[in-house]
N, CA, C and O of each residue as an XYZ file, in Angstrom:
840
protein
N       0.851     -1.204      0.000
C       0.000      0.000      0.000
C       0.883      1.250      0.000
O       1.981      1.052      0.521
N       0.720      2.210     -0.354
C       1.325      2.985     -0.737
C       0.937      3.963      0.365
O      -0.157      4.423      0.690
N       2.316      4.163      0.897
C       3.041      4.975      2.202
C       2.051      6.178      2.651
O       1.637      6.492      3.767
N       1.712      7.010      0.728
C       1.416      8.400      1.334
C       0.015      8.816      0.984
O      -0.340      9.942      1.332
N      -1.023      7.852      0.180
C      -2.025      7.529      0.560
C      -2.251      8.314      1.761
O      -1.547      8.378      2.769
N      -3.873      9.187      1.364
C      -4.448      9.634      2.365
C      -4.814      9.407      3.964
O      -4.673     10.099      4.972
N      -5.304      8.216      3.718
C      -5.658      7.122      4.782
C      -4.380      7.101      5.557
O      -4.322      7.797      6.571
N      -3.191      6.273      5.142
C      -1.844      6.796      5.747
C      -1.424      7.871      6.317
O      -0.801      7.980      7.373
N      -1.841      8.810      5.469
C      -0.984     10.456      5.512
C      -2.085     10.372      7.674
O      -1.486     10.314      8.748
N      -3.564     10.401      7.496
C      -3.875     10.135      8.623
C      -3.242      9.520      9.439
O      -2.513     10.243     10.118
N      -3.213      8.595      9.640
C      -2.993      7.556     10.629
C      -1.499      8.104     11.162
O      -1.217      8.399     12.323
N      -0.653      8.154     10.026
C       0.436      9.351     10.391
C       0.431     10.048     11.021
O       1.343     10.181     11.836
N      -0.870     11.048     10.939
C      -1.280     12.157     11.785
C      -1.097     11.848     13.507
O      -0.430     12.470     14.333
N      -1.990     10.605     13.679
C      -1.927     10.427     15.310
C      -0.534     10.077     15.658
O       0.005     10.388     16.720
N       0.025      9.397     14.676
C       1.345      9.443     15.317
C       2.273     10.426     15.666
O       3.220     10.216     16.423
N       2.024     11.492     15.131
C       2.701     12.706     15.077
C       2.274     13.415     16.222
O       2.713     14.512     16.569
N       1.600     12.903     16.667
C       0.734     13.615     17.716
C       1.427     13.102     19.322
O       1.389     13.827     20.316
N       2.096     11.592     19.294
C       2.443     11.133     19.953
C       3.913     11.188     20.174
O       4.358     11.396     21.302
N       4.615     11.026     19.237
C       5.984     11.644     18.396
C       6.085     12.744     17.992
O       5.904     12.694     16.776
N       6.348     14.131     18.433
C       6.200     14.999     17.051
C       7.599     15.205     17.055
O       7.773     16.201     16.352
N       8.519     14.861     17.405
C       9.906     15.154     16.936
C      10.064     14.264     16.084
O      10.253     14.938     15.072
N      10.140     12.808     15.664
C      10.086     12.053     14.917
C       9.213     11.787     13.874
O       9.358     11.154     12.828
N       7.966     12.589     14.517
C       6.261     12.288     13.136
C       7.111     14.022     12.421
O       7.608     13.742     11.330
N       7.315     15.354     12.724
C       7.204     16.161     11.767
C       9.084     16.089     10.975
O       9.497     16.690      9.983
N       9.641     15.373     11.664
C      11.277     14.955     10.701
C      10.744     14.008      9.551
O      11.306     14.140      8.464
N       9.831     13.161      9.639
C       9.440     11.933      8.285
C       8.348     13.007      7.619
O       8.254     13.036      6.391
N       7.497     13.917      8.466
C       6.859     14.436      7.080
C       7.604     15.183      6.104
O       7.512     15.317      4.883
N       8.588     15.760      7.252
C       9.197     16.692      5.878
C      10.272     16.176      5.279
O      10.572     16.829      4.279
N      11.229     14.933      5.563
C      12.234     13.988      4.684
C      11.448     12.658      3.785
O      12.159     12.091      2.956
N      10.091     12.204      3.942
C       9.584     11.533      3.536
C       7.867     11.724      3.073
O       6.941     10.934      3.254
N       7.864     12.759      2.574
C       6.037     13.067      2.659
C       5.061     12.690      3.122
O       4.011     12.458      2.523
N       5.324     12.557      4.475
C       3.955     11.670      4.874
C       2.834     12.519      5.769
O       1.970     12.009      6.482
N       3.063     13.946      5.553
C       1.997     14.922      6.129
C       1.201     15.378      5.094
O       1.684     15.120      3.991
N      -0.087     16.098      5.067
C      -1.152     16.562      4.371
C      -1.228     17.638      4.539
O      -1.298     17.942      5.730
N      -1.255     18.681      3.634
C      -1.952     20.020      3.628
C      -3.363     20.410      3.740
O      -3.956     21.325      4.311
N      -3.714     19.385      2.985
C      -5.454     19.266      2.772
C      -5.654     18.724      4.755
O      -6.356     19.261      5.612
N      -5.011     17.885      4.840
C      -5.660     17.418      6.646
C      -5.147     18.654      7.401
O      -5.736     18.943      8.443
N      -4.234     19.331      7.044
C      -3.768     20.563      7.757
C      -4.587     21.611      7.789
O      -4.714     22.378      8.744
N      -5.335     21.684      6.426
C      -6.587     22.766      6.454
C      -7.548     22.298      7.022
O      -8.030     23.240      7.651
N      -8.313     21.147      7.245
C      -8.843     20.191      7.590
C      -9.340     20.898      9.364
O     -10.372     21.460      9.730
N      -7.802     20.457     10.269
C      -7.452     20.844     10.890
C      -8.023     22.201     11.526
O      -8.642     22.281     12.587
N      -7.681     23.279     10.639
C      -7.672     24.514     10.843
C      -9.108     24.691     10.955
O      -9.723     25.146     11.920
N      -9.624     24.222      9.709
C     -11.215     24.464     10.080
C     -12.078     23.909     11.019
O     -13.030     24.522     11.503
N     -11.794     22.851     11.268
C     -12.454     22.047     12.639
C     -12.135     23.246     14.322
O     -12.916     23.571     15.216
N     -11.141     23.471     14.169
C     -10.435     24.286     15.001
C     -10.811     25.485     14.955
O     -10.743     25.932     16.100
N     -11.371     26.667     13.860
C     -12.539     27.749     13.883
C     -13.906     27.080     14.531
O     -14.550     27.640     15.418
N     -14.192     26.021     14.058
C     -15.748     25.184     14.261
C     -15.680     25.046     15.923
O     -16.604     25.379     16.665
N     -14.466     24.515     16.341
C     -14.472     24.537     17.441
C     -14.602     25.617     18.834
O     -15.391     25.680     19.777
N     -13.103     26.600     18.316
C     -13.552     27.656     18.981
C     -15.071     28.929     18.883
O     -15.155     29.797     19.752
N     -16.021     28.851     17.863
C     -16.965     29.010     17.730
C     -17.855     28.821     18.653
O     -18.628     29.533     19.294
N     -17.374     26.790     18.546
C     -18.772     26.442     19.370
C     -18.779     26.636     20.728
O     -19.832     26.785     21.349
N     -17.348     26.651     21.410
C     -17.035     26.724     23.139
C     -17.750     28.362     23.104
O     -18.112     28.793     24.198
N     -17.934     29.171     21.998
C     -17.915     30.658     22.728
C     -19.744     30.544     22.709
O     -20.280     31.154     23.634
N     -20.323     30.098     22.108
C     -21.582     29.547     21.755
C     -22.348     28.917     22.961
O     -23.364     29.347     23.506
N     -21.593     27.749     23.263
C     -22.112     26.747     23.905
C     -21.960     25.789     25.426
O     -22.406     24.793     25.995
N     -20.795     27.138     25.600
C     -20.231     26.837     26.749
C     -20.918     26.849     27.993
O     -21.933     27.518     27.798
N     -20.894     26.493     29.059
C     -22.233     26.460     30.442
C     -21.703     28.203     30.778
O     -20.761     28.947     30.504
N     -23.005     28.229     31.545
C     -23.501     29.488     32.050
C     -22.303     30.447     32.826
O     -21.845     31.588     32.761
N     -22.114     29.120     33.641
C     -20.633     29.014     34.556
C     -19.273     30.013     34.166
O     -18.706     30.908     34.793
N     -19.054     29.418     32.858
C     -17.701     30.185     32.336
C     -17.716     31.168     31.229
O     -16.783     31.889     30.874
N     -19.484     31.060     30.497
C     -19.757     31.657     29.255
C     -20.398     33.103     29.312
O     -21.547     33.386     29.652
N     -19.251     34.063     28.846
C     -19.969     35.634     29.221
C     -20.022     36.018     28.073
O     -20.197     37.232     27.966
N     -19.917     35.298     26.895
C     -20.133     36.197     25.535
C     -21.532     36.459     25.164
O     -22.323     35.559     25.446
N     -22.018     37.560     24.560
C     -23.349     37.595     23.804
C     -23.643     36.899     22.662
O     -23.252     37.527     21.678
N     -24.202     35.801     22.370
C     -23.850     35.282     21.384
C     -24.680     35.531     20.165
O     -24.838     34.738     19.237
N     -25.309     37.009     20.308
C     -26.010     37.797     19.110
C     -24.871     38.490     18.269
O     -25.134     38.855     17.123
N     -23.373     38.720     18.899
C     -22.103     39.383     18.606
C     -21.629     38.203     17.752
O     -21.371     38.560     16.603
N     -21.476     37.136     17.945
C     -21.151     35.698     17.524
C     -21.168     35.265     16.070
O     -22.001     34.425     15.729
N     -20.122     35.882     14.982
C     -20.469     35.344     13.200
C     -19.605     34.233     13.381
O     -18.532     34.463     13.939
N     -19.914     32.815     12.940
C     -19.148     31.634     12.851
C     -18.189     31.782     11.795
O     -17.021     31.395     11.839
N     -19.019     32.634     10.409
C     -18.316     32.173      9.026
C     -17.427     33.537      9.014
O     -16.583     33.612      8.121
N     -17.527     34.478      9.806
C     -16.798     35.946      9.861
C     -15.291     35.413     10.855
O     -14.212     35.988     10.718
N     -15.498     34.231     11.832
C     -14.742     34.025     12.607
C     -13.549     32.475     11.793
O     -12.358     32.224     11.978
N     -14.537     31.825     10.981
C     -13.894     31.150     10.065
C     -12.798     31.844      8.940
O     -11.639     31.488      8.729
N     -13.519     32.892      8.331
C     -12.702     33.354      7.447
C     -11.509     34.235      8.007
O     -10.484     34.113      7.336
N     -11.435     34.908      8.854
C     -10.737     35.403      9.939
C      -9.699     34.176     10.466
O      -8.510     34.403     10.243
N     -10.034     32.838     11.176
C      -8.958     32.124     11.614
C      -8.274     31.685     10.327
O      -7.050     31.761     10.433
N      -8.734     31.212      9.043
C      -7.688     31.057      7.993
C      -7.341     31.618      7.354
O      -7.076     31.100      6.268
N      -7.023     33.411      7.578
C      -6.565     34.586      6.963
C      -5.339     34.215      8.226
O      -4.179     33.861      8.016
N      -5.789     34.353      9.122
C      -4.774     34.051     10.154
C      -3.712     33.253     10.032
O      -2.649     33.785     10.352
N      -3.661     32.151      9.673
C      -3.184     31.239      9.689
C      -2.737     30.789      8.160
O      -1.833     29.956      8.104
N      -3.144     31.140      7.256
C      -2.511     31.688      5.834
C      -0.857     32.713      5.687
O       0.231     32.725      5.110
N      -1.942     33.674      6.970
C      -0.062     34.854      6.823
C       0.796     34.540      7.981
O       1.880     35.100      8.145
N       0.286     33.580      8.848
C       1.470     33.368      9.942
C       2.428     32.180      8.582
O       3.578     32.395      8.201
N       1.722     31.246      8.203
C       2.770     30.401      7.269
C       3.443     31.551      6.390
O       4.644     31.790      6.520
N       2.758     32.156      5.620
C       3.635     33.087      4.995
C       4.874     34.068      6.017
O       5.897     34.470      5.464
N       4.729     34.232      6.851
C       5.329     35.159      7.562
C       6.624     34.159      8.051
O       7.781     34.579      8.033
N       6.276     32.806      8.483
C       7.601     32.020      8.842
C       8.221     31.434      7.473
O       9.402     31.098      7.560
N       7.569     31.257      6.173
C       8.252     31.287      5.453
C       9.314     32.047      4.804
O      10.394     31.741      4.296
N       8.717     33.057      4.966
C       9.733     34.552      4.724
C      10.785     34.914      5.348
O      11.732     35.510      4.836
N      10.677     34.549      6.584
C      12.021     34.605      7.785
C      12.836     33.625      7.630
O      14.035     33.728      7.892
N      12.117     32.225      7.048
C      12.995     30.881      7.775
C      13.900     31.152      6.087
O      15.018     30.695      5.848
N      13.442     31.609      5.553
C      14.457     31.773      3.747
C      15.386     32.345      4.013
O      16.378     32.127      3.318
N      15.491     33.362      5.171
C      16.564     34.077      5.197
C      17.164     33.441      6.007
O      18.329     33.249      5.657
N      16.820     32.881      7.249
C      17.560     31.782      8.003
C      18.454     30.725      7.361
O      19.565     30.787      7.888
N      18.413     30.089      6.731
C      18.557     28.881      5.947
C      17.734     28.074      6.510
O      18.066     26.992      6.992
N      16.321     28.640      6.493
C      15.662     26.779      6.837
C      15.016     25.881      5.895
O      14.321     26.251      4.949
N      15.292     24.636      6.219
C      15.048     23.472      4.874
C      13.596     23.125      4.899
O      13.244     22.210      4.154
N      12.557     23.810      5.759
C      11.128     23.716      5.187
C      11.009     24.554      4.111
O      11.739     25.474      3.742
N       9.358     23.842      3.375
C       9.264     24.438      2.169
C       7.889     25.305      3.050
O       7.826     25.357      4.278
N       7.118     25.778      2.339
C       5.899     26.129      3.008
C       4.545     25.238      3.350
O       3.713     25.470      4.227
N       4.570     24.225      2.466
C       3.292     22.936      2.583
C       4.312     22.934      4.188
O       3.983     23.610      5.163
N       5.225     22.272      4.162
C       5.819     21.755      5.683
C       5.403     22.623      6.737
O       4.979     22.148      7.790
N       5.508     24.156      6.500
C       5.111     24.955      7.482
C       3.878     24.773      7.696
O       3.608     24.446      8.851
N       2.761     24.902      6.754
C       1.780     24.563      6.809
C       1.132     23.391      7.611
O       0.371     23.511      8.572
N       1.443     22.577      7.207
C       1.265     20.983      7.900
C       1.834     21.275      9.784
O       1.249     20.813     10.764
N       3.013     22.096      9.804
C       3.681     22.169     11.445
C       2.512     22.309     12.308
O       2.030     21.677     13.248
N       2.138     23.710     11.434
C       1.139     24.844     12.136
C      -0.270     24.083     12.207
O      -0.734     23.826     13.318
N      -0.916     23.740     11.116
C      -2.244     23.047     10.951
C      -2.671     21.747     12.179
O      -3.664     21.451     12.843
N      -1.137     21.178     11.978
C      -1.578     19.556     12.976
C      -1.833     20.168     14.317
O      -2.740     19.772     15.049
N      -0.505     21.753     14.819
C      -0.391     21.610     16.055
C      -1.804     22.232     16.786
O      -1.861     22.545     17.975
N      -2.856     22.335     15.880
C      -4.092     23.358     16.402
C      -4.803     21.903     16.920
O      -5.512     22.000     17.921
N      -4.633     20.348     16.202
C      -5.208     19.558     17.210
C      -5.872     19.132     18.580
O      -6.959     18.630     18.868
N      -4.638     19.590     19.389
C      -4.823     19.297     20.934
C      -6.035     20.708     21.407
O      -6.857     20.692     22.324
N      -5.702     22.013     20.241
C      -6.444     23.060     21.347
C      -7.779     23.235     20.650
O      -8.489     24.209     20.902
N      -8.148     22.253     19.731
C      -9.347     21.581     19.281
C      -9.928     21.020     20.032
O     -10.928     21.550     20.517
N      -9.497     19.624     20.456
C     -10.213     19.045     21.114
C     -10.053     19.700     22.503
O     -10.881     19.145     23.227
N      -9.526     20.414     23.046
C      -9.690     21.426     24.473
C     -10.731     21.977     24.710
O     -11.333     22.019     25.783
N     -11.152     22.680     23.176
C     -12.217     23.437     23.082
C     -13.263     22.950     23.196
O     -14.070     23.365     24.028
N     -13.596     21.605     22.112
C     -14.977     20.895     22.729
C     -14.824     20.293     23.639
O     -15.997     20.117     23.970
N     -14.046     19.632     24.602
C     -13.815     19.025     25.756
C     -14.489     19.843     27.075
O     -15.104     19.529     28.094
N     -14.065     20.919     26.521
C     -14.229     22.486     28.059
C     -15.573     22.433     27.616
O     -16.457     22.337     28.468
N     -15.943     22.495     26.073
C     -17.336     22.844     26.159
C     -18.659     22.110     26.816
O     -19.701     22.645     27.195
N     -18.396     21.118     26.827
C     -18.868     19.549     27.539
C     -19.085     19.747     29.091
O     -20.111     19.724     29.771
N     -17.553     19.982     29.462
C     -17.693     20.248     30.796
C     -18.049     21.118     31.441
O     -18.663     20.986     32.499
N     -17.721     22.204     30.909
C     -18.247     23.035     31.393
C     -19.707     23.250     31.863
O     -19.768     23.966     32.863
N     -20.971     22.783     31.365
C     -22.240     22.187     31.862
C     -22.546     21.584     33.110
O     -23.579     21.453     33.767
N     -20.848     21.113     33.315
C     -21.181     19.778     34.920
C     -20.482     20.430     35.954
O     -20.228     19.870     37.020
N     -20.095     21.819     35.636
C     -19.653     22.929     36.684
C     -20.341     23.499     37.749
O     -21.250     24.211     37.323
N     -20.285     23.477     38.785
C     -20.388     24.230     39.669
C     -20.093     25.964     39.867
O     -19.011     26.349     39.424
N     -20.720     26.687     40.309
C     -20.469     27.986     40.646
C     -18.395     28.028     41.357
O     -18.452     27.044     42.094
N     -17.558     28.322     41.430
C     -16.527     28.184     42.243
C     -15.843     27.046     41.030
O     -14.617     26.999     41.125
N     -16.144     26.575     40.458
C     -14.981     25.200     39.761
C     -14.271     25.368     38.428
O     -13.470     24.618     37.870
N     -14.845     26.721     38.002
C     -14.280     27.240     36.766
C     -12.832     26.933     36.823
O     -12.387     27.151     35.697
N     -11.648     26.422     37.819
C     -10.251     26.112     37.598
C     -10.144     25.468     36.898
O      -9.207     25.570     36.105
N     -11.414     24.061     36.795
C     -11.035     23.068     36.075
C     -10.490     23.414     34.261
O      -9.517     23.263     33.522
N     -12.079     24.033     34.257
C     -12.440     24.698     32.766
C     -10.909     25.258     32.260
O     -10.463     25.100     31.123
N     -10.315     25.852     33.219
C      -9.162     26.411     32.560
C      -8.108     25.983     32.512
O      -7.373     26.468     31.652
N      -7.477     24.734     33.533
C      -6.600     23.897     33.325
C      -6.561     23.317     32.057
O      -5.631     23.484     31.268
N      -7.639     22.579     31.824
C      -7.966     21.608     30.431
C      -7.616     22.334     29.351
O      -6.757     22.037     28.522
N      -8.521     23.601     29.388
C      -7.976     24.353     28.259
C      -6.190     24.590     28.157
O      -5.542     24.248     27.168
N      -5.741     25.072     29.073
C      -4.592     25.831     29.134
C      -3.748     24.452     29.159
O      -2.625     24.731     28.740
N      -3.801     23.559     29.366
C      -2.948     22.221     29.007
C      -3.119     21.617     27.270
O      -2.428     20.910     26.536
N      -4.139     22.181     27.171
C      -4.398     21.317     25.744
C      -3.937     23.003     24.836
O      -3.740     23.041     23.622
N      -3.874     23.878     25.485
C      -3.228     25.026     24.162
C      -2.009     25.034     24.689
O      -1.293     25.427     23.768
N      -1.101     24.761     25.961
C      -0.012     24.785     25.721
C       0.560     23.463     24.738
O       1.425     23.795     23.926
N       0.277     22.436     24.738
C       0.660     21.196     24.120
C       0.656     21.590     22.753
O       1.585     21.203     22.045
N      -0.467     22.476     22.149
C      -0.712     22.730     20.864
C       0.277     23.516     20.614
O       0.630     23.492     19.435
N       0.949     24.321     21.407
C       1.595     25.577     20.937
C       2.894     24.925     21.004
O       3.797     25.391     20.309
N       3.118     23.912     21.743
C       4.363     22.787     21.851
C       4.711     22.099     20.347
O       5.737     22.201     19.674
N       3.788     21.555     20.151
C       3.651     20.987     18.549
C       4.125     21.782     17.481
O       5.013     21.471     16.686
N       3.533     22.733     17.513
C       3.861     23.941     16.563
C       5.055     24.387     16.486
O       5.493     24.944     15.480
N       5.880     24.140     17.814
C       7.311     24.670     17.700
C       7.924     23.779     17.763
O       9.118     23.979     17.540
N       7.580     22.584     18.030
C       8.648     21.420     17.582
C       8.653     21.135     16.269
O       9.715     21.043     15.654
N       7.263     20.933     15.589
C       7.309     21.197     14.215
C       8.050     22.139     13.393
O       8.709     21.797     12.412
N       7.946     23.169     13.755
C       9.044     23.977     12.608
C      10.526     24.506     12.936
O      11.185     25.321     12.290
N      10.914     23.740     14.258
C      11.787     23.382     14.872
C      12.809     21.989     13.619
O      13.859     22.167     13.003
N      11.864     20.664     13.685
C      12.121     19.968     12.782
C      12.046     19.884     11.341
O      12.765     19.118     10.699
N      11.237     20.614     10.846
C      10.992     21.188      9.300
C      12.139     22.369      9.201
O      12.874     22.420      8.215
N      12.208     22.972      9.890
C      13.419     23.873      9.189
C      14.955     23.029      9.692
O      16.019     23.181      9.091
N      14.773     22.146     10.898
C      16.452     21.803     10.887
C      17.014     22.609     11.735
O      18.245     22.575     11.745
N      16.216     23.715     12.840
C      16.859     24.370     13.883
C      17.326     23.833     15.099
O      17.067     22.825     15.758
N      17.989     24.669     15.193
C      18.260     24.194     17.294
C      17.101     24.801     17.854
O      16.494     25.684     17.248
N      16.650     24.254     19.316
C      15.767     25.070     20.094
C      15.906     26.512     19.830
O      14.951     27.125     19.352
N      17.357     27.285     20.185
C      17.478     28.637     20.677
C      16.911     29.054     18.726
O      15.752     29.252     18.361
N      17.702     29.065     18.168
C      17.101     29.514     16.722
C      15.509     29.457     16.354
O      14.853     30.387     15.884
N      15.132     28.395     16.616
C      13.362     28.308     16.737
C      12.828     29.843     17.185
O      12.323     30.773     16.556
N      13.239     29.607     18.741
C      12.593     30.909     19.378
C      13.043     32.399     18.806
O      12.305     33.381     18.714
N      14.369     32.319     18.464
C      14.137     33.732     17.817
C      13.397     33.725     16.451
O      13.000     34.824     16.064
N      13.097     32.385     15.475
C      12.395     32.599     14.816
C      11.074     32.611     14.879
O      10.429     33.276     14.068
N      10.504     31.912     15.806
C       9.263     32.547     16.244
C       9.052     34.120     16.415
O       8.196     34.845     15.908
N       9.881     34.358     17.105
C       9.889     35.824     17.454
C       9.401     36.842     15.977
O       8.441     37.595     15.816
N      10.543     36.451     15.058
C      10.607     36.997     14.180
C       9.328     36.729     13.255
O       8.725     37.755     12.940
N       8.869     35.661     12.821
C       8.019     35.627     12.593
C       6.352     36.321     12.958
O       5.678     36.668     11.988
N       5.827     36.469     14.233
C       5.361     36.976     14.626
C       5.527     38.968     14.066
O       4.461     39.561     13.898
N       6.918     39.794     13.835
C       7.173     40.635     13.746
C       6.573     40.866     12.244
O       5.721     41.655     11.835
N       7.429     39.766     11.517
C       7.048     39.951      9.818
C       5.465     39.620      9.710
O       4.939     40.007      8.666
N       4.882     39.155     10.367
C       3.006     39.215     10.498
C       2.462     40.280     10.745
O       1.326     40.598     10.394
N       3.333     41.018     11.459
C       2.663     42.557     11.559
C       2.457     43.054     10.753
O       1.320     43.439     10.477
N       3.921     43.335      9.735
C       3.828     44.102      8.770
C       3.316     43.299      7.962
O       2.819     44.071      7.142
N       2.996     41.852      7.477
C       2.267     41.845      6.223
C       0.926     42.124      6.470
O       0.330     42.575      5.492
N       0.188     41.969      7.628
C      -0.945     42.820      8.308
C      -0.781     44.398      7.631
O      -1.312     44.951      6.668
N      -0.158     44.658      8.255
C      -0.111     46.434      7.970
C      -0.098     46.988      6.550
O      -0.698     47.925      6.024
N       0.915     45.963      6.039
C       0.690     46.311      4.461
C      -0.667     45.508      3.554
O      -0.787     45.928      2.403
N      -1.187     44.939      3.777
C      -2.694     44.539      3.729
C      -3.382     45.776      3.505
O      -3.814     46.499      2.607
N      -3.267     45.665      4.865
C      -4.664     47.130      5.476
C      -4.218     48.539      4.330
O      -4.793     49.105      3.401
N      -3.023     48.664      4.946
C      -2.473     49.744      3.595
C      -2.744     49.828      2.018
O      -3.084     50.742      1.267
N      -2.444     48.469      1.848
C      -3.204     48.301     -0.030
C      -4.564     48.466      0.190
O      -5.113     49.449     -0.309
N      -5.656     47.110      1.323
C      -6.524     47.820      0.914
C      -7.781     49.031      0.878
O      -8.867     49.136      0.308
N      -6.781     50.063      2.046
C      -6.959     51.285      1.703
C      -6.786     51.870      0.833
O      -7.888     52.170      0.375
N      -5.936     52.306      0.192
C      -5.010     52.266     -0.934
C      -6.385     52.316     -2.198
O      -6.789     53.208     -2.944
N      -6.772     50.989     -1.979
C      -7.854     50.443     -3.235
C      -9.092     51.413     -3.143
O      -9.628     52.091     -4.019
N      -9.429     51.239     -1.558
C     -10.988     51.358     -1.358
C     -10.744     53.174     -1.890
O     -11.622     53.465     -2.701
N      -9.956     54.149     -1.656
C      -9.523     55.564     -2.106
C      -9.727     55.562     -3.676
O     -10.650     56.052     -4.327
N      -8.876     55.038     -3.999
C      -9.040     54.669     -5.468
C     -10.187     54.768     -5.972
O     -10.778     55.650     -6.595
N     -10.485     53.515     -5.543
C     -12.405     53.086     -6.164
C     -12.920     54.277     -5.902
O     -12.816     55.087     -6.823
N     -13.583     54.735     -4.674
C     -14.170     56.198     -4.292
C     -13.506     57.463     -5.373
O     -13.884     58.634     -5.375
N     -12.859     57.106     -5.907
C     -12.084     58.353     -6.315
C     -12.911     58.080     -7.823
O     -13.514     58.921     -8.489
N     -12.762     56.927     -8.053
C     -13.364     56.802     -9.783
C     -15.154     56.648     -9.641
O     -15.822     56.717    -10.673
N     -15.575     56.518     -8.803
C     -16.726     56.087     -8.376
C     -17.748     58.101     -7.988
O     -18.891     58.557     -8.018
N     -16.396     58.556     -7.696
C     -16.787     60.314     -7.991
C     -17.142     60.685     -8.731
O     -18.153     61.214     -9.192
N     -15.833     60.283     -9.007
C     -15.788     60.961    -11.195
C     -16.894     60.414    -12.049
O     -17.413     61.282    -12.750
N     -17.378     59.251    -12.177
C     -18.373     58.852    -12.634
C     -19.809     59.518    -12.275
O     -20.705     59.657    -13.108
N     -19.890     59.883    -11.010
C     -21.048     60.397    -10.730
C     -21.240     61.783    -10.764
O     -22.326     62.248    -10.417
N     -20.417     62.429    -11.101
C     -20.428     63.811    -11.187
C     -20.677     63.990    -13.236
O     -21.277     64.846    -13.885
N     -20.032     62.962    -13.599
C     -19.803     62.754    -14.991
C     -21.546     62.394    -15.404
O     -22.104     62.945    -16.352
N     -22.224     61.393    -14.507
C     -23.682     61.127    -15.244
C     -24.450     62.567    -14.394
O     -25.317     63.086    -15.097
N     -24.317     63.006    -13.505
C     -24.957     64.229    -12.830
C     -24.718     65.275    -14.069
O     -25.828     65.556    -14.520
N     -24.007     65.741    -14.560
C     -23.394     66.135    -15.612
C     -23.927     66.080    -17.104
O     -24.093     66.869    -18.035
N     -24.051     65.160    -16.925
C     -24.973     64.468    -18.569
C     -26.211     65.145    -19.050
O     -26.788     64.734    -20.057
């Protein structure tokens, strides 16, 4: 059967989950990670944090959930998570690191796993709470997003071929170059929306005119 087969590329997945120093070194020397399960991933992981802000018990849940767009908060977490890969790709090139961007992709995508299932886990429990027990609610969470955020940096730790200390300043850096491709975003599309208004004048002064 053939290694990288979908079905595989899965089953891979949990292992990576159990291993990730050894599961994200074979995805990226031997292809055995998914982009498609990485987006996969990502979206289950909007679906998720959605539903904890939604559905969470009374106990821990202070959001209005008339404020609450799922598909505004979807398109938002994979804009997110689109320019953080771009943003560590851009740094780790200048680094010398030997990920490509699918690899970054795949680092980042798997490591949102654990703070997936945190999210519906808390959401569950949270129902069988008591007034005073909200610690629990936040342990679970805060164990299952540190683990996630663990993954993520061992992953592109092993996809690029760094030492620990290099990781962290490339995290760092990364995070920095997200700003600005943020900023220059917003800048173009200001930039545009001026523009448009500007021809969108002229036109109307032009048929007012007529």
């Amino acid at each position: 059967m053939n290694e990288n087969s979908l079905r595989n590329k899965i089953k891979y997945f949990f292992y990576t989950m159990s291993h990730p120093m050894d599961g994200f070194y074979w995805i990226r020397h031997k292809e055995r990670g998914s982009v498609l399960l990485a987006i996969v991933l990502v979206i289950l992981f909007s679906i998720s944090f959605t539903t904890n802000r939604l559905s969470s018990g009374f106990v821990v849940n202070t959001i209005d959930s008339r404020g609450v767009d799922s598909l505004y908060e979807l398109i938002g977490i994979l804009a997110f998570y689109l320019i953080l890969c771009v943003s560590n790709w851009s740094i780790t090139c200048l680094m010398n690191g030997e990920g490509r961007l699918k690899d970054i992709a795949i680092a980042l995508g798997y490591g949102t796993f654990p703070i997936t299932f945190g999210m519906f886990l808390t959401t569950i429990v949270s129902h069988f709470l008591a007034e005073g027990e909200q610690v629990f609610y936040t342990l679970i969470l805060g164990v299952c997003i540190a683990y996630g955020l663990l993954l993520m940096m061992m992953g592109i730790m092993q996809v690029h071929n760094y030492s620990l200390g290099k990781t962290l300043i490339t995290v760092l850096l990364t995070f920095v170059a997200f700003l600005i491709i943020v900023f220059l975003i917003l800048l173009l599309s200001n930039l545009l929306g001026s523009v448009v208004n500007f021809f969108v004048s002229v036109y109307r002064e032009l048929i007012f005119k007529a």
